[in-house]
C-alpha positions in Angstrom: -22.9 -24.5 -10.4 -25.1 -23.8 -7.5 -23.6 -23.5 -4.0 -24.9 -24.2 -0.6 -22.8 -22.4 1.7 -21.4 -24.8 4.3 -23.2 -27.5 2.8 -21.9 -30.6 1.6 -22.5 -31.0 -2.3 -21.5 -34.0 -4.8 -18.9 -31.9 -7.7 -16.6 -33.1 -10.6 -13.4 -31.3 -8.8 -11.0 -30.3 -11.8 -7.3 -29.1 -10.8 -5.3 -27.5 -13.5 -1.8 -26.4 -13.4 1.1 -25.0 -15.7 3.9 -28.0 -15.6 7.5 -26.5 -15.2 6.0 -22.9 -14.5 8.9 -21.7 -12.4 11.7 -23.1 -14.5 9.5 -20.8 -17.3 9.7 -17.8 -15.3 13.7 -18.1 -14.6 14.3 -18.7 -18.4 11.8 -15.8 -20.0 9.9 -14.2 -17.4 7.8 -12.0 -20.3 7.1 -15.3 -22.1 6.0 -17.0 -19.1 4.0 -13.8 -17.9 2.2 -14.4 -21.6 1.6 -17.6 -21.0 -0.3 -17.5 -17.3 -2.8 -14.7 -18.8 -3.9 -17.0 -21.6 -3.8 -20.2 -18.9 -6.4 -17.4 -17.2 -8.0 -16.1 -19.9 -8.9 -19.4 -21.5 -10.7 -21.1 -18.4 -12.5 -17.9 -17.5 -14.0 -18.2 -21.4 -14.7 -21.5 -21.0 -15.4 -22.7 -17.8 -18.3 -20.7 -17.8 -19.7 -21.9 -21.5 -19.8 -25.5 -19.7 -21.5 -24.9 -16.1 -18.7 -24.9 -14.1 -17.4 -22.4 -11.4 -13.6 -21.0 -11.0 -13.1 -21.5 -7.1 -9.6 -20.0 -7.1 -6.5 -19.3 -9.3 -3.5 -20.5 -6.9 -0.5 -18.5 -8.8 0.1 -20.9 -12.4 -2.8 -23.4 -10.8 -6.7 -23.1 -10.6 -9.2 -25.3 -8.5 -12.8 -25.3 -10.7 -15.9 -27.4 -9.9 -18.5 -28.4 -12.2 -22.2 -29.7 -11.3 -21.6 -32.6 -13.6 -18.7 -34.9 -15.2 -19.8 -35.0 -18.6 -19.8 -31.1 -18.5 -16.4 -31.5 -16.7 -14.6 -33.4 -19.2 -15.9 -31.8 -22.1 -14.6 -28.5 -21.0 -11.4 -30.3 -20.0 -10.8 -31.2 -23.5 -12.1 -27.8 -25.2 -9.2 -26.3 -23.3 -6.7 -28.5 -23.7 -7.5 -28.6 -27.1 -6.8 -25.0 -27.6 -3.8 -24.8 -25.1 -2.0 -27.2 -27.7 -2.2 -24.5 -30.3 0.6 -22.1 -30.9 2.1 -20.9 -28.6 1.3 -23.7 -26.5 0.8 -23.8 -22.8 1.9 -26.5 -21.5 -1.1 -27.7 -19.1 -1.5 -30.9 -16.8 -5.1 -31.6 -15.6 -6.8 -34.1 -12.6 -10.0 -34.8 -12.1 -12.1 -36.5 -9.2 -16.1 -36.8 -8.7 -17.0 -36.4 -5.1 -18.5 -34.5 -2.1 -17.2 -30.8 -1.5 -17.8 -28.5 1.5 -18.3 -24.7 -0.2 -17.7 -21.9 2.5 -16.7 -18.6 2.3 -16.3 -18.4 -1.3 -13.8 -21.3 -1.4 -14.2 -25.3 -1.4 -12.8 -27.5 0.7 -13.2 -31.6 1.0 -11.0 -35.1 0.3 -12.4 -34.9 -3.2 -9.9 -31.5 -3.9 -7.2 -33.5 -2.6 -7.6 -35.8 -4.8 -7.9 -34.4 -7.7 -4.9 -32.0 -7.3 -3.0 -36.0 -6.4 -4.3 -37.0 -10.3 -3.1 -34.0 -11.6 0.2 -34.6 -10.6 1.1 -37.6 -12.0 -0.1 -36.1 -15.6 1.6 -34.5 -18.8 1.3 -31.0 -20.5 -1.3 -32.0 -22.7 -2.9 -34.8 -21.2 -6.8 -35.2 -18.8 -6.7 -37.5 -16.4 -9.3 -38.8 -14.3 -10.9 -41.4 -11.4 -13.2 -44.2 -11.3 -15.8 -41.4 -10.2 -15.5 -39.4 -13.2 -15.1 -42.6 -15.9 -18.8 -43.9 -14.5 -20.4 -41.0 -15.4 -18.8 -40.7 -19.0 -18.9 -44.4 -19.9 -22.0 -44.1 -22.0 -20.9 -40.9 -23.6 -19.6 -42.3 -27.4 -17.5 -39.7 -28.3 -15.5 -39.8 -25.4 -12.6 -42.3 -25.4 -10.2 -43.3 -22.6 -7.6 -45.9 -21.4 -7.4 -47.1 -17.9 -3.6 -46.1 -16.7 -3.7 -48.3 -13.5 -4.1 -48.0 -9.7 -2.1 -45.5 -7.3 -1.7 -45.2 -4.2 -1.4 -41.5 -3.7 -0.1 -39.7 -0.5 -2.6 -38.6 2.1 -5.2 -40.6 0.3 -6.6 -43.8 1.8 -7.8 -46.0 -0.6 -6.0 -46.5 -3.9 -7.4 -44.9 -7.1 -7.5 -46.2 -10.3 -6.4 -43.5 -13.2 -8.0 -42.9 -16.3 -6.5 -40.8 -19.5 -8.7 -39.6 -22.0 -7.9 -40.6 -25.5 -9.5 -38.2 -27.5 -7.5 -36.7 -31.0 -5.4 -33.9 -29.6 -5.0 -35.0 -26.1 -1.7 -36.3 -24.9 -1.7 -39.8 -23.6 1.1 -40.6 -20.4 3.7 -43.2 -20.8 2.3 -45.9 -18.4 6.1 -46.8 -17.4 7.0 -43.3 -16.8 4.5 -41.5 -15.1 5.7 -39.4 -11.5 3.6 -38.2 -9.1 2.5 -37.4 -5.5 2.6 -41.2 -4.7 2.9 -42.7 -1.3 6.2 -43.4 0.3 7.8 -47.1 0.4 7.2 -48.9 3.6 10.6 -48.0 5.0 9.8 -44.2 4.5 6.3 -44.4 5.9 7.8 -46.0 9.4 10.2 -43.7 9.3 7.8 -40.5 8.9 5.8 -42.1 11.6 8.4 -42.0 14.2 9.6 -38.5 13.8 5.7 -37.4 13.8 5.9 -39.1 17.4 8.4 -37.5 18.3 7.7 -34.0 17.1 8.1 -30.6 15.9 11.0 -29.6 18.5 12.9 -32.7 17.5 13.4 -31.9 14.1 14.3 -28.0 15.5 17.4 -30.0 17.7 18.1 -32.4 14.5 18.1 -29.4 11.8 20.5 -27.1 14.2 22.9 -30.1 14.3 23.1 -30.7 10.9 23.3 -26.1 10.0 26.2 -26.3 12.9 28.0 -29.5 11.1 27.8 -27.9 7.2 26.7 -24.7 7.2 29.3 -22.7 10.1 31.5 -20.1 8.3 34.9 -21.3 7.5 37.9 -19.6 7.1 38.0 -19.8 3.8 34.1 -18.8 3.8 34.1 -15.1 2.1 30.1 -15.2 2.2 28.8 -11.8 3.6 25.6 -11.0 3.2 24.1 -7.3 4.0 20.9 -7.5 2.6 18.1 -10.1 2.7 14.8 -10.5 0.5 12.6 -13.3 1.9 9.6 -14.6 -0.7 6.5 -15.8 0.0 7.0 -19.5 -0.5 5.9 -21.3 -3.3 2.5 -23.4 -2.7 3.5 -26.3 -5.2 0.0 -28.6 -4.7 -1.9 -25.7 -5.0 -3.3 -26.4 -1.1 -5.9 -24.0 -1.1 -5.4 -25.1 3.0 -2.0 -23.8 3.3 -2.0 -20.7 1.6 -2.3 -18.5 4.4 1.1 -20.0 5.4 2.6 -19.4 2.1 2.6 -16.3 2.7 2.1 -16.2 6.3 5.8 -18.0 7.3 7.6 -15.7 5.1 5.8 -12.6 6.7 6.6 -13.6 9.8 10.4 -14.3 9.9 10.8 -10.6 7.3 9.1 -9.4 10.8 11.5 -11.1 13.1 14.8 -10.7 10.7 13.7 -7.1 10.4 14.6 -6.2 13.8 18.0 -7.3 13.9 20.8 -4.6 13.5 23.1 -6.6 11.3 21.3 -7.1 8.5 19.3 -5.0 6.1 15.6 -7.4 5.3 13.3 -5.9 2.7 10.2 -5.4 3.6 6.9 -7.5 2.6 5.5 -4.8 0.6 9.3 -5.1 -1.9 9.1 -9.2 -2.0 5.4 -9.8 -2.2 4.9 -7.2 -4.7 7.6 -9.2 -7.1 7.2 -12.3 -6.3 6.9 -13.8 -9.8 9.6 -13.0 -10.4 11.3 -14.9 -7.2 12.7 -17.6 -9.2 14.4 -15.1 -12.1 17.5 -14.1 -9.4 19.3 -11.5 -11.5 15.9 -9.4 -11.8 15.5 -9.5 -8.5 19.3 -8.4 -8.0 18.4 -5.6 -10.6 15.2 -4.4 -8.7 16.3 -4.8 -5.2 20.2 -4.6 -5.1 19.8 -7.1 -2.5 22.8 -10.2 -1.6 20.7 -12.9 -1.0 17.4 -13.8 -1.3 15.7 -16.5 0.5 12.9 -18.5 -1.3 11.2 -22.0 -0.6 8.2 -25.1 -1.7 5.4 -25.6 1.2 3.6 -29.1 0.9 1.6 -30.1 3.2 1.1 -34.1 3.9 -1.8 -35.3 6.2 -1.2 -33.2 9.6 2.2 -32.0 8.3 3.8 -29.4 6.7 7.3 -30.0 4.7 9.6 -26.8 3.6 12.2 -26.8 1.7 14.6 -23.8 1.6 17.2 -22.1 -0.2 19.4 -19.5 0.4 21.0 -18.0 -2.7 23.4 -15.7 -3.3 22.3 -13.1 -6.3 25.8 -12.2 -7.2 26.6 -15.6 -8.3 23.4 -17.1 -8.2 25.0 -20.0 -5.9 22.9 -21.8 -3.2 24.1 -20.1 0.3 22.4 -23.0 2.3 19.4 -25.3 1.7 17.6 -27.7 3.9 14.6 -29.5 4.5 12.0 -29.1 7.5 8.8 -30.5 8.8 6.3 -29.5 11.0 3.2 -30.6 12.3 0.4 -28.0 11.2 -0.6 -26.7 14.8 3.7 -26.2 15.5 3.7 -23.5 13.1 5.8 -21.1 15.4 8.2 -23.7 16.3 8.9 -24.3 12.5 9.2 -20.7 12.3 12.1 -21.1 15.0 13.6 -23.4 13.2 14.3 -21.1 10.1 15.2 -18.4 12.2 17.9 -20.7 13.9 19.3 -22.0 11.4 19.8 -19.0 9.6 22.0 -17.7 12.0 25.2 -19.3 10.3 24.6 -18.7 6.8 23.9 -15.0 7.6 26.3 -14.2 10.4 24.0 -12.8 12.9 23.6 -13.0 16.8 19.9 -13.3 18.0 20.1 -11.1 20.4 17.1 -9.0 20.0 14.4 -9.4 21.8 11.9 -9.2 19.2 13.7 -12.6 17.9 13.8 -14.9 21.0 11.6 -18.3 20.6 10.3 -17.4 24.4 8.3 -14.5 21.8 6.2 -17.3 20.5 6.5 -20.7 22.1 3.9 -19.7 24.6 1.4 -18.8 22.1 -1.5 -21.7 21.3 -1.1 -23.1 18.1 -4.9 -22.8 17.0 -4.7 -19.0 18.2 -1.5 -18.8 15.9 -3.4 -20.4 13.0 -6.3 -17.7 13.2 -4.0 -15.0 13.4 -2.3 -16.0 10.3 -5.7 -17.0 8.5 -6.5 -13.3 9.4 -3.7 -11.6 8.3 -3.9 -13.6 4.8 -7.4 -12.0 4.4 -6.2 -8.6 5.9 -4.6 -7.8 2.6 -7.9 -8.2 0.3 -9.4 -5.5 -1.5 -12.9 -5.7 -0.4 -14.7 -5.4 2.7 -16.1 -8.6 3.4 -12.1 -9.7 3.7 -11.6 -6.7 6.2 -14.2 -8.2 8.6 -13.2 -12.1 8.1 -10.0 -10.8 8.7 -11.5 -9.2 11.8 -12.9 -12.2 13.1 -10.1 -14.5 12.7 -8.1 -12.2 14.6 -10.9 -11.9 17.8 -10.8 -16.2 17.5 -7.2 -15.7 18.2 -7.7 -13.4 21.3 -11.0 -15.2 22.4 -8.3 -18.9 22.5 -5.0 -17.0 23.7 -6.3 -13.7 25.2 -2.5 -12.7 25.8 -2.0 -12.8 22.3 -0.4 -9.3 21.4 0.1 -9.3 17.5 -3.6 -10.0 17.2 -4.6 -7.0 19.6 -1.9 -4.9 16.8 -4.1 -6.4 13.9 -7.4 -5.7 15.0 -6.1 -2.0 15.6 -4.9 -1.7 12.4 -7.4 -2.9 10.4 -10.0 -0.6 11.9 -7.5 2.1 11.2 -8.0 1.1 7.6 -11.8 0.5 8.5 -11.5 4.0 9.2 -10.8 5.2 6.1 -13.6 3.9 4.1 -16.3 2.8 6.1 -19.4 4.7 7.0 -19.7 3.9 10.5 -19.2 6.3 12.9 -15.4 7.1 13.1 -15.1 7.8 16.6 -16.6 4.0 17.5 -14.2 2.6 14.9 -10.7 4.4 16.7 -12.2 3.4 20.3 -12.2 -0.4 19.1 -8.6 0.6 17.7 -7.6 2.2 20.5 -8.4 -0.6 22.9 -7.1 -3.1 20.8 -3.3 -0.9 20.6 -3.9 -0.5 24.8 -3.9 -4.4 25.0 -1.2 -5.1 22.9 1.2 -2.6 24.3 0.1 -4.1 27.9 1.0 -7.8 27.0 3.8 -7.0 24.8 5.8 -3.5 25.8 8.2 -4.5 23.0 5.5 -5.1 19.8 6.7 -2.3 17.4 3.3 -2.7 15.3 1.7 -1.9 18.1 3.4 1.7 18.4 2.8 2.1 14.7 -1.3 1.5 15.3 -0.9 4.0 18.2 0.7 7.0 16.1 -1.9 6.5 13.4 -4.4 6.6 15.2 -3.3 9.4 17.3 -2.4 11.0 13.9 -5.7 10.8 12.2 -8.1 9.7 14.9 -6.3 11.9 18.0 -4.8 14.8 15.8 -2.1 14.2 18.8 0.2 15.2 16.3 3.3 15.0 19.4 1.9 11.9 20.8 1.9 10.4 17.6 5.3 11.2 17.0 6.4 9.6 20.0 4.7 6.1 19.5 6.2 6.7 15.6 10.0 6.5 17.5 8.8 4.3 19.5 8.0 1.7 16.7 11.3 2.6 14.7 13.3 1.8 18.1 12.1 -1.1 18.3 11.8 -2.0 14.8 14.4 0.0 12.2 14.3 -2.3 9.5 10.3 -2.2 8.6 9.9 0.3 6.0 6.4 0.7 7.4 7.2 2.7 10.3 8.9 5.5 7.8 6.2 5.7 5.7 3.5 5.9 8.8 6.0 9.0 10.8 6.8 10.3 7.1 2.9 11.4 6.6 2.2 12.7 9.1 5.4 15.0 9.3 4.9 16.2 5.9 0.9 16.9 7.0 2.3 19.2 9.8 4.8 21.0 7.7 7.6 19.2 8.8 8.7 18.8 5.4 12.6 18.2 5.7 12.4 15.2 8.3 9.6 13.7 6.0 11.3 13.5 3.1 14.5 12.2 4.9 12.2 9.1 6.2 10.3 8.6 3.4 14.0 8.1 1.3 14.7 5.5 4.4 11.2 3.5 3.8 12.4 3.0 0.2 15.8 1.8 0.4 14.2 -0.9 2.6 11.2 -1.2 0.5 12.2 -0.2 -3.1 9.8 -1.4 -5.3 6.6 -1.4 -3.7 3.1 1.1 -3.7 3.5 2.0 -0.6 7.1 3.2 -0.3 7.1 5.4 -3.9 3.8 6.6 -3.3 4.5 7.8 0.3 8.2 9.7 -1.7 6.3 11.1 -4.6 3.3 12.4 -1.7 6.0 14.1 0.7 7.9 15.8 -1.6 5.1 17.1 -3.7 3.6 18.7 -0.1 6.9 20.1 0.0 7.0 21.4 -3.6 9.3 19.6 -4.5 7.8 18.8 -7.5 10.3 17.4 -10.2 11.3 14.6 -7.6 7.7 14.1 -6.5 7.1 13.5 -10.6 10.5 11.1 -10.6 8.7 9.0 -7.7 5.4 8.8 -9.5 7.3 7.5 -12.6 9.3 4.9 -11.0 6.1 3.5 -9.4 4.4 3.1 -12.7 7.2 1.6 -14.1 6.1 -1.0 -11.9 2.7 -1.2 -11.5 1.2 0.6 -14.6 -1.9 0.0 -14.2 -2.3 1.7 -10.7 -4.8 4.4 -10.6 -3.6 6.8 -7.6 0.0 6.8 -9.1 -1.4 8.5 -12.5 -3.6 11.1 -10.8 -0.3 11.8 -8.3 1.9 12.1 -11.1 -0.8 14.6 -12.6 -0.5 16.8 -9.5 3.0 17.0 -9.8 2.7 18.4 -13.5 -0.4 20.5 -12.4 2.5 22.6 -10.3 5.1 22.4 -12.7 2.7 24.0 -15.4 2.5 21.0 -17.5 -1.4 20.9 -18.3 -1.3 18.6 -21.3 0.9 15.8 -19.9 -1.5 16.0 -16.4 -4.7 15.9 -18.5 -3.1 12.7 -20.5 -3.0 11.2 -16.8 -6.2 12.0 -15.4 -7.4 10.3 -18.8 -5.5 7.3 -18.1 -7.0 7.2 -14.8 -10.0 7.7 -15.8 -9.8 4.6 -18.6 -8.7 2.1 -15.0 -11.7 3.1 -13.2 -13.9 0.0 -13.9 -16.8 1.1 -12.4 -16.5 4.8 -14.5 -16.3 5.9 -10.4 -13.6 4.9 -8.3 -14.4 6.5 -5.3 -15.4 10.5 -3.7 -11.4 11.0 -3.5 -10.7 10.1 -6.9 -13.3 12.2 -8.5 -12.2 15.5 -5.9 -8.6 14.6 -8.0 -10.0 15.3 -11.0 -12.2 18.0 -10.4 -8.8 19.4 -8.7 -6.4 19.1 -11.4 -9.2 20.1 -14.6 -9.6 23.6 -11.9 -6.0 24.2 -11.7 -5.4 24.0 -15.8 -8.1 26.0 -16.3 -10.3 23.1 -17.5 -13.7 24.6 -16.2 -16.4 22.6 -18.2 -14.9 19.4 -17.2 -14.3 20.6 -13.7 -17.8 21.3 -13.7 -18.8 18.0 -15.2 -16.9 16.3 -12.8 -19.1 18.7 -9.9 -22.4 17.8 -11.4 -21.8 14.3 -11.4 -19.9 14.4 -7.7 -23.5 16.7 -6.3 -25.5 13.9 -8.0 -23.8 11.0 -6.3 -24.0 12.2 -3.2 -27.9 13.4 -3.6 -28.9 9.7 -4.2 -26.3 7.6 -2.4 -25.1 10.2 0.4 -21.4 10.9 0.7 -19.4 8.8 3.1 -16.2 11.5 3.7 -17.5 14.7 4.4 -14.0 16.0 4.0 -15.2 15.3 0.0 -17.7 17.7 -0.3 -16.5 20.5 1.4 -13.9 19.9 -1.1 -16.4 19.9 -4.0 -18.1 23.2 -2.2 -14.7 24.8 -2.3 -13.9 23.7 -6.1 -16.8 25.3 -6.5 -16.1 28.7 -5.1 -19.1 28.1 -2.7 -17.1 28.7 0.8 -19.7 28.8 2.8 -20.9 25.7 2.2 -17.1 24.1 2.0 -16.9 25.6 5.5 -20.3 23.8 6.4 -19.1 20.5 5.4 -15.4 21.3 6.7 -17.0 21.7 10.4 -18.8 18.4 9.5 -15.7 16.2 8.9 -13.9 17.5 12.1 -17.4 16.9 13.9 -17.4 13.1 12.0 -13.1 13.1 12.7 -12.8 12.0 8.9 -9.3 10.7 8.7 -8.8 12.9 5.4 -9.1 16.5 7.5 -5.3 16.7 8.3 -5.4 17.9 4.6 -6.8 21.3 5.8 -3.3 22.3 6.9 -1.6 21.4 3.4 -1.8 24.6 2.3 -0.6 23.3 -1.5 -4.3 22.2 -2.3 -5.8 25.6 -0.9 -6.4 28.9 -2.4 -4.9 32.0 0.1 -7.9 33.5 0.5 -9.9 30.1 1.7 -6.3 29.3 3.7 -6.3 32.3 5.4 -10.1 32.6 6.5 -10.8 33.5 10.1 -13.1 30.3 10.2 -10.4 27.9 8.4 -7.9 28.8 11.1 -9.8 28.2 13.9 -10.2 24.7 12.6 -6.9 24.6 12.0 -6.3 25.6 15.4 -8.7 23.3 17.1 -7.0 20.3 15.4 -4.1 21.5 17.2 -1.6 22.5 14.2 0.4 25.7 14.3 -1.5 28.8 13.0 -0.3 32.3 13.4 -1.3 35.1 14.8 
């Protein structure tokens, strides 16, 4: 289907979904694991065979448009079709005809809503659709239906009449049981309005009365909880609208529960990384060793947003505490508050941090607060194009609420990541960074994020290696609970040969964060640098135990056999690694790895292979880290050149050149070079004499 960006555009809307998904996941996780990728891998055979478009998966859900409704239906019943064949997966299906908005690769519009409200009075098995979609089909023969009656659906104004398809092979609802997102009796709806009058705060006062009457600790009440894992909450319409606060609620109160003293929170990195597995308790137990874990359903209804919560305790799998709370949209922090309030009881802690007090947040504007969380949804994409959206949702925030300090933090550290990988001129990418950490720290002396931005980039950008270390303390004062702040201070202590006190932080980062990329990579890094090389491979391990198919963790495993003299098992790695680079490429770090670890076993054909292809790359696309093909230059046994392109990344500051000083990855006779220790020197680490 052809889209006009930002322009309005009739569409057969189809919403699919997995009925009963989570209950799947607590009973076989593996089964229902199997069952998502063929949900996935049958629409994205399919959808395309009939004209249509995947918009978005949204976890066991997917939002697809289609130019036509013939075309729509048709594929609707091709699928379901198949999904009824062994083993079956169990699908429920809603469609609507109507006009969609398409902007920034996603679709927005009353039509979606709609859809998603037909879908969710359906059956595994069965296609529903509106009076849209049966005009349009009406004249096709071999298409056969049944009307099902008119439904007043939530958030929708007018009622819709429901259609089911009747074809052989597709399930037909029971007209006297069908469930759904309907509206609310009269008495309900009156209700609803009144507390929408009388607003987010209300419910705050209402929800604390009710977690002081039920929820205090008794005497009798031997609940103590240590440890905490907060989940990303489960999006159960599939709002494509909400999702930043899916993810964006939970974030936040992991943030604000993080800097307590009295309780231990896992960071996002642990939950987020697992969070399929959020409703399978005593996996999560097993991965985490954690004592609670607190999960919840976000709906969102007209200009409100409903949560409902759970506590749970993973030694007996009881429910700690459990309530529901609305909000309106734009009172997102205040709905925040709430959680944080009311979790005071069930967890025995005393807000007495400052980093937890609602005079934090209150002040901020709602809209503001809705950018920033829009941005930091995107800030965690793969690509560029979500870098700078993420980018400009956070300078919306600052440009509505200039005394916004978490969206000063973000902008710094997404150009620190900007940093890494862009092509701009470094120096203009720290400055932006470095103004952005200024403003932060100058509204909001207390912002530990802030002090993390400020020792990275006094780390890579600065090579301020003490002042870095300072703002590192600074953030872990402030903040001891984010695993984050370890792994930042832990790099750069290892990179200046402080190898003891790295590896004691980096084993801090992952008891907080014990599961994740970030935490094992950062272990396995530290103590290879530190030659500790049989732990280094144990990290590697553990983190492709978990994510097998990550790239960076095979060649890192490599290098820890490449030291310990284990050639074969290093070369079976690089191969691996090798097999997961789509693109035959990955990027200039990537392919220095390999050249690296085929040099070091004596591998000099494919080291040289690896060269040739590296020299040919950069002759017709140009090289983007200079700190590459000095590299390359030094593989290569051509110093003088390596020591051309050397000068040239400290000239360019490339964030990679504090891996001059790893002396590891360096010959002694290129280590101890007159001209490589007056770099060294210039950077400001320790030579001698």
């Amino acid at each position: 289907m052809h889209q006009k960006e930002g322009k309005r555009q009739l569409a057969a809307v189809l919403f699919a979904d997995i009925a009963g998904y989570t209950s799947l996941m607590q009973a076989n996780e593996d089964r229902a694991l199997d069952i998502l990728k063929r949900f996935k891998v049958d629409l994205e055979t399919h959808v395309p065979l009939h004209q249509g478009q995947i918009i978005q998966f949204y976890g066991d859900g997917c939002l697809i448009v289609f130019s036509n409704a013939v075309d729509a239906v048709r594929c609707a019943m091709v699928l379901q079709n198949g999904y009824g064949l062994q083993p079956k997966v169990p699908v429920r299906m809603g469609l609507h005809l109507g006009d969609v908005v398409f902007r920034d690769n996603n679709a927005f519009g009353d039509s979606i809503n709609i859809a998603s409200r037909i879908e969710s009075m359906g059956v595994p098995g069965a296609i529903l659709f509106s009076e849209g979609i049966k005009n349009q089909v009406r004249n096709q023969s071999d298409l056969t239906y049944t009307a099902l009656g008119d439904f007043e659906f939530k958030n929708v104004g007018e009622p819709q009449t429901v259609y089911a398809l009747t074809n052989a092979g597709i399930n037909v609802p029971d007209k006297g049981k069908l469930t759904g997102k309907f509206k609310e009796t009269s008495r309900k709806n009156n209700n609803k309005r009144r507390l929408k009058a009388v607003g987010a705060i209300a419910f705050v006062l209402i929800a604390l009365l009710v977690y002081w009457q039920m929820f205090l600790p008794t005497e009798t009440d031997d609940v103590t909880i240590h440890s905490l894992a907060i989940f990303p909450f489960e999006n159960t319409d599939n709002d494509p609208d909400i999702m930043y606060l899916a993810d964006g609620i939970p974030e936040n109160l992991i943030n604000r529960l993080s800097a307590l003293q009295d309780i231990k929170v896992f960071s996002r990195n642990a939950t987020f990384t697992i969070r399929n597995s959020s409703g399978n308790i005593p996996k999560i137990r097993e991965l985490l060793n954690v004592d609670a874990v607190f999960v919840g359903q976000i709906n969102r209804y007209g200009d409100q947003v409903v949560l409902n919560c759970q506590l749970i305790d993973t030694r007996t799998n009881n429910q700690i505490w459990g309530e529901k709370i609305k909000s309106n949209v734009e009172s997102v922090f205040e709905l925040e508050d709430a959680l944080v309030s009311s979790l005071v009881s069930p967890l025995r802690i005393q807000l007495l941090h400052a980093g937890t007090s609602t005079a934090d947040i209150v002040n901020v504007d709602p809209e503001a607060y809705s950018e920033f969380l829009q941005g930091r949804h995107l800030s965690y994409g793969s690509t560029s194009e979500e870098a700078e959206k993420a980018l400009e949702h956070f300078r919306e925030a600052i440009r509505i609420d200039p005394q916004f300090a978490p969206a000063y933090a973000a902008i710094a550290n997404e150009k620190i990541v900007q940093a890494m990988f862009s092509t701009a001129t470094r120096s203009e990418i720290f400055d932006e960074a470095r103004t952005a950490v200024q403003s932060a720290i100058a509204i909001d002396p207390n912002l530990a994020d802030a002090y993390r931005s400020d020792g990275a980039i006094k780390f890579y950008g600065d090579w301020d290696f003490k002042g870095a270390e300072a703002s590192y303390r600074k953030a872990l004062e402030l903040n001891p609970n984010d695993a984050n702040n370890y792994i930042r201070y832990s790099a750069m202590m290892v990179a200046v040969g402080e190898f003891d006190k790295a590896i004691e932080l980096a084993d801090k980062a992952v008891l907080l964060d014990p599961v994740s990329i970030s935490s094992l990579h950062n272990l396995g890094w530290v103590n290879l640098v530190a030659h500790h090389f049989e732990d280094s491979e144990e990290a590697f391990e553990r983190a492709l135990e978990l994510h097998p198919n990550w790239i960076w963790g095979h060649i890192k495993k490599a290098y820890a056999h490449v030291f310990q003299g284990e050639c074969d098992e290093a070369f079976k790695l690089a191969q691996r690694a090798e097999e997961l680079m789509k693109d035959g490429w990955g990027s200039e770090l990537l392919q220095i790895t390999l050249a690296f670890i085929n040099d070091k076993c004596g591998n000099i054909e494919k080291r040289d292979q690896v060269i040739n292809r590296f020299l040919t790359y950069v002759n017709e696309e140009g090289i983007k880290d200079p700190f590459t093909l000095g590299f390359m230059y030094y593989l290569s046994d051509d110093y003088d050149n390596a020591f051309k392109w050397e000068r040239i990344s400290i000239d360019e500051r490339s964030p990679s050149a504090y891996m001059y000083n790893i002396r590891l990855f360096l010959n002694d006779e290129y280590f101890d070079d007159p001209r490589h220790q007056a770099i060294l020197k210039e950077m400001g680490f320790e030579v001698g004499d």
